[in-house]
C-alpha positions as CSV (number, residue, x, y, z in Angstrom):
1,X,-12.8,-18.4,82.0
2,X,-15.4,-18.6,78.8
3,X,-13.7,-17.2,75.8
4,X,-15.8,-15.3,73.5
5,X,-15.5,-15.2,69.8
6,X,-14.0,-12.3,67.8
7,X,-16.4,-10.0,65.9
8,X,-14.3,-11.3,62.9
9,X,-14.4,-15.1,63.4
10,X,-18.6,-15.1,64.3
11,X,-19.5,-13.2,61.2
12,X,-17.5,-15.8,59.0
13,X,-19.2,-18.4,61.1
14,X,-22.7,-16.9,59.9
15,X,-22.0,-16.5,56.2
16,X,-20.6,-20.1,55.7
17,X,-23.6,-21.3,57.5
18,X,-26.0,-19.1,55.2
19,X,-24.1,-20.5,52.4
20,X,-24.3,-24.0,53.2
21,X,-28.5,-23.3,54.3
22,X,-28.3,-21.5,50.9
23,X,-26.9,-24.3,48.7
24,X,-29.2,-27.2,50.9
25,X,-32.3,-25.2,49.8
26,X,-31.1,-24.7,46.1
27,X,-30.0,-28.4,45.7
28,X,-32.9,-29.5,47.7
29,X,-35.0,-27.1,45.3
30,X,-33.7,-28.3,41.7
31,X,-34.2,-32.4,43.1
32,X,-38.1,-31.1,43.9
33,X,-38.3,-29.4,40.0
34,X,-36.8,-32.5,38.6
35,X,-39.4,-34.6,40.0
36,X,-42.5,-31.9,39.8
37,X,-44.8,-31.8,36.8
38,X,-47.6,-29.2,36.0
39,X,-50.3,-28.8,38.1
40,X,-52.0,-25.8,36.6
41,X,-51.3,-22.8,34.0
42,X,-52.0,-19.1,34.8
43,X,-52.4,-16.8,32.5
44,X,-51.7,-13.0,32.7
45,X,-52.9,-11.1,29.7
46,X,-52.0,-7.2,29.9
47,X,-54.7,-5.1,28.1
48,X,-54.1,-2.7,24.9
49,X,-53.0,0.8,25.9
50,X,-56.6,1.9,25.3
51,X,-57.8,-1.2,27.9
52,X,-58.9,-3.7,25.4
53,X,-58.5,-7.9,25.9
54,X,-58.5,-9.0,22.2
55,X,-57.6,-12.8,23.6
56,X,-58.2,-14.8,26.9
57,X,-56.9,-17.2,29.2
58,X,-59.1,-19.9,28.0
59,X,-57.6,-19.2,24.3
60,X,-53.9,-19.4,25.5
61,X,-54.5,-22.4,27.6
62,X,-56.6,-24.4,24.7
63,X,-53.3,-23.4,22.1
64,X,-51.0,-24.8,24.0
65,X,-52.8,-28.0,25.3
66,X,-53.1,-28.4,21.5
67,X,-49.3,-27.9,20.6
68,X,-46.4,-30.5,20.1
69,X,-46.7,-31.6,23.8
70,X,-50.0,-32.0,24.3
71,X,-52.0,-31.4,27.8
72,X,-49.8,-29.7,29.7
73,X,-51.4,-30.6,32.9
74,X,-49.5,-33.9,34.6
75,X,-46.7,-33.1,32.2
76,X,-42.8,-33.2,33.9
77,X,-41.9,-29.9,34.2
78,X,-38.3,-30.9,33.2
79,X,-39.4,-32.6,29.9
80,X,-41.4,-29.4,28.7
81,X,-38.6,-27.2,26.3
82,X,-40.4,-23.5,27.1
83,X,-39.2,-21.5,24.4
84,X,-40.8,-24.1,21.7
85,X,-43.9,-23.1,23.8
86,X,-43.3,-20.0,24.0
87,X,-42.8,-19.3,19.8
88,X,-46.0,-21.6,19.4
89,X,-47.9,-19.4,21.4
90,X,-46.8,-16.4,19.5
91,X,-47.9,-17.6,16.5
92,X,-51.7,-16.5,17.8
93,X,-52.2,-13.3,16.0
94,X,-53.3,-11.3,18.7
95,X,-50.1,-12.0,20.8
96,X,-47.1,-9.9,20.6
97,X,-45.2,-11.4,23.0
98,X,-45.1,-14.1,25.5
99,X,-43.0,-15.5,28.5
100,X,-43.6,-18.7,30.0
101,X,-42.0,-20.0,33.2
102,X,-42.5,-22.4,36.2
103,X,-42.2,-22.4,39.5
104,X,-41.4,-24.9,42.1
105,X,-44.6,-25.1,43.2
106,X,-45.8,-27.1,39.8
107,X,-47.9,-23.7,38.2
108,X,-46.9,-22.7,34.7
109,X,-47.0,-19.2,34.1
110,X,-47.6,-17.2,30.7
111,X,-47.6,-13.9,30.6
112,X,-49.2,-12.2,27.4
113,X,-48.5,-8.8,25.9
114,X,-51.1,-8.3,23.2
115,X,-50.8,-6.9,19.3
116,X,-52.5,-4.2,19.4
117,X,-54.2,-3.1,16.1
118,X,-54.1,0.5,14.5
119,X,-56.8,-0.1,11.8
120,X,-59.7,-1.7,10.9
121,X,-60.5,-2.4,7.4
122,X,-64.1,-2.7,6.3
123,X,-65.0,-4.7,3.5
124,X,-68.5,-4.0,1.5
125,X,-68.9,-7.7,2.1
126,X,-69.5,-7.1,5.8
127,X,-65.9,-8.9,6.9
128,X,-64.0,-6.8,8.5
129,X,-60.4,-7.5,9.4
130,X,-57.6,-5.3,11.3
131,X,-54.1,-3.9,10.8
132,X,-51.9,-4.9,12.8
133,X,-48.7,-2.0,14.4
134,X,-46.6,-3.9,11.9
135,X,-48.3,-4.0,9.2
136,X,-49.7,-8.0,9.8
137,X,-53.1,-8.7,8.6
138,X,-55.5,-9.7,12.1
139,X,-58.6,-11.3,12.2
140,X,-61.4,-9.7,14.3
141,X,-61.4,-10.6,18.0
142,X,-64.5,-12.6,19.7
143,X,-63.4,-10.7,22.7
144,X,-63.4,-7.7,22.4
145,X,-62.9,-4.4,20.0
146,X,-60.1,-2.0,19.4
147,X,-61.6,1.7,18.7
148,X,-59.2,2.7,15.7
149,X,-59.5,4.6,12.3
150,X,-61.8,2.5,10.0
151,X,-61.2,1.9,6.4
152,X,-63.4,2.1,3.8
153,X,-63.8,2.5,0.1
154,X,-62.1,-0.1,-2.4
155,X,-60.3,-2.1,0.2
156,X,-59.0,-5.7,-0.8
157,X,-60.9,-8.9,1.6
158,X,-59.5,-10.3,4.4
159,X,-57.9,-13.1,1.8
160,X,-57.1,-10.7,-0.8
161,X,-55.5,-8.2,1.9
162,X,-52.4,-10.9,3.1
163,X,-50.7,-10.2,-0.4
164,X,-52.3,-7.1,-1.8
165,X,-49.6,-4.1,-1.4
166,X,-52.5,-1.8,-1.2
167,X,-52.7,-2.6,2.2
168,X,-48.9,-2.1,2.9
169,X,-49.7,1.3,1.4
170,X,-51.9,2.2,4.0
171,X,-50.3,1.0,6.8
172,X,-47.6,3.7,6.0
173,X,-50.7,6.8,6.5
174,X,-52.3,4.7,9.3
175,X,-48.8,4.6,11.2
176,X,-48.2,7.9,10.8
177,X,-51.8,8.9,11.9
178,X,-51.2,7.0,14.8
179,X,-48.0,8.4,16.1
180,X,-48.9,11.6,16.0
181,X,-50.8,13.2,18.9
182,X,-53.2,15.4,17.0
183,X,-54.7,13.2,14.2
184,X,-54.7,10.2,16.4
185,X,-57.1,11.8,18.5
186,X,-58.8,13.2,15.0
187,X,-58.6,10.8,12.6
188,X,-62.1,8.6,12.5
189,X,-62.0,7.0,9.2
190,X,-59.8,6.8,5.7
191,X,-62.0,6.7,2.9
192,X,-60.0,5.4,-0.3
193,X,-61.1,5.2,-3.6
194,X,-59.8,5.0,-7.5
195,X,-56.4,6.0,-6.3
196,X,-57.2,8.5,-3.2
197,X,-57.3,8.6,0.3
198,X,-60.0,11.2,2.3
199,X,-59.6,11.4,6.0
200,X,-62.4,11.9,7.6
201,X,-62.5,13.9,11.3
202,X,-64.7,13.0,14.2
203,X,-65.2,17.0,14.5
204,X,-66.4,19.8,11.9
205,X,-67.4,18.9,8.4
206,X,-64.7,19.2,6.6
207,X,-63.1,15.7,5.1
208,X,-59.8,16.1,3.9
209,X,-58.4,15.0,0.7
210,X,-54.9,13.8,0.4
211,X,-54.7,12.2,-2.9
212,X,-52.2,9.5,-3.4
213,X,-49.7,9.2,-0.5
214,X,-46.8,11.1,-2.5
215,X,-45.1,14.0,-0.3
216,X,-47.5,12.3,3.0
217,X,-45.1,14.3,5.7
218,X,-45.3,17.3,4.0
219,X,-49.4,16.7,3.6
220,X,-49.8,16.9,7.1
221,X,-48.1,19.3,8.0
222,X,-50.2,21.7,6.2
223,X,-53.6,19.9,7.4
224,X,-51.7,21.1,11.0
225,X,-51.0,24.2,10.7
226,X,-54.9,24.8,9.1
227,X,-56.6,23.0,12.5
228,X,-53.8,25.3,14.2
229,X,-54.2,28.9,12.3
230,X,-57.5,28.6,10.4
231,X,-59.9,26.3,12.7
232,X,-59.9,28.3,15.9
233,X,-60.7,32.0,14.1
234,X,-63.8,30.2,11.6
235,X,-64.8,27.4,13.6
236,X,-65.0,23.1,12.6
237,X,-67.5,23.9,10.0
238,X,-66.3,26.7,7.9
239,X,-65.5,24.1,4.9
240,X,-67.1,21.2,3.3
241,X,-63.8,20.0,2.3
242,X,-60.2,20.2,2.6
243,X,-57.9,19.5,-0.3
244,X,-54.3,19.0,0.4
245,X,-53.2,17.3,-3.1
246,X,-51.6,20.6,-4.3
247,X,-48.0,22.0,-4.0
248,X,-47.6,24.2,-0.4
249,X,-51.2,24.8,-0.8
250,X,-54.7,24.3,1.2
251,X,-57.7,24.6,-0.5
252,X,-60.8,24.8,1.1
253,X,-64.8,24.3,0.0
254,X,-66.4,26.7,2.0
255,X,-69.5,25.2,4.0
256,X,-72.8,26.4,2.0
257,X,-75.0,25.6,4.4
258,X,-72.8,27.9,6.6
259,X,-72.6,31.0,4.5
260,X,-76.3,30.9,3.7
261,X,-77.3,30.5,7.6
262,X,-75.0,33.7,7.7
């Protein structure tokens, strides 16, 4: 009489055959990597929050044909040391991160995320340059552009600006204008001159003078409460200007164009 296997003794016969299958493939696997070498690099950029490609493929792929190894294409997979490439790749200004890994089926892949810039810095000269969300100094992109606060006024070059503090100054308002909700939204420009910063909204006619960046928190929160108590009883364009530079108070220029209409 055919005797059948216990319930017990068959499933142990399955799982030391799946881990013997399992550890064929995986040795079989590492031989195949040992011997592959690169066929191809893809490159997967993610865009900016606001949907912008400051850098491409093409720019990734030309970096790293032109780092210590070379062209990567023919290279053994098992010779290339990644997180060398990785770091060189980095160095790009417009990368913020990137992680590089290969498969079995000879592809190098590079993933990109990008910096994103929080200011752009307009020089009288014409050369513009960005602020980086750390503060780093970034060329403009041949790609594409970032819609961000501009900078104007007596603002160092793009030379001048990697060792001026001036522009570590400003990084501290541009921060803050970007992490808040409100003036993020607001904010179109930062005028500075001899000493003092103006913002400038992209609604109303009212620019608003902050002086120096002393007691900056405390600055906006007073502009805040004025677009929250006085802007939706007398409208955008009730003043000419807005002064914050003075103790708990907001002084306003009233619009003369306004009252005369009226």
């Amino acid at each position: 009489m055919k005797q059948t296997l216990q319930p017990a003794r068959l499933w142990s016969r399955i799982l030391v055959g799946f881990l013997v299958a399992s550890f064929t493939l995986a040795a079989y696997a590492g031989i195949t990597r040992l011997g592959s070498r690169i066929v191809d690099v893809v490159v997967d950029i993610q865009p900016t929050p606001t949907g912008s490609f400051l850098i491409e493929g093409s720019d990734i792929k030309k970096r790293l044909d032109a780092g210590v190894s070379g062209a990567l294409i023919g290279q053994p997979i098992d010779k290339l040391e990644l997180s060398e490439l990785e770091d060189f790749v980095r160095e790009d200004p417009f990368v913020a991160e990137a992680n590089i890994y290969t498969g079995f089926d000879g592809i190098l892949n590079v993933r990109i995320i990008q910096r994103e810039p929080i200011l752009r810095i307009h020089h009288r000269t014409g050369n513009d340059y960005y602020l980086g969300p750390n503060g780093e100094i970034l060329p403009l992109s041949k790609h594409d552009n970032v819609r961000v606060p501009v900078m104007t006024g007596d603002v160092p070059s793009f030379k001048e600006a990697i060792a001026d503090t001036a522009t570590l100054e400003v990084f501290v308002l541009a921060k803050a204008l970007q992490e808040d909700e409100l003036f993020s939204a607001l904010i179109e420009q930062i005028d500075y001159r001899r000493g003092e910063y103006v913002l400038v909204p992209k609604l109303g006619t009212s620019d608003v003078t902050l002086g120096d960046l002393s007691d900056l928190e405390n600055k906006l929160y007073k502009y805040k409460a004025y677009m929250q108590g006085v802007v939706p009883e007398m409208g955008w364009d009730a003043y000419n200007n807005i002064d914050l530079r003075y103790g708990d108070q907001v002084i306003g220029t009233a619009n003369a164009k306004r009252r005369t209409r009226a």
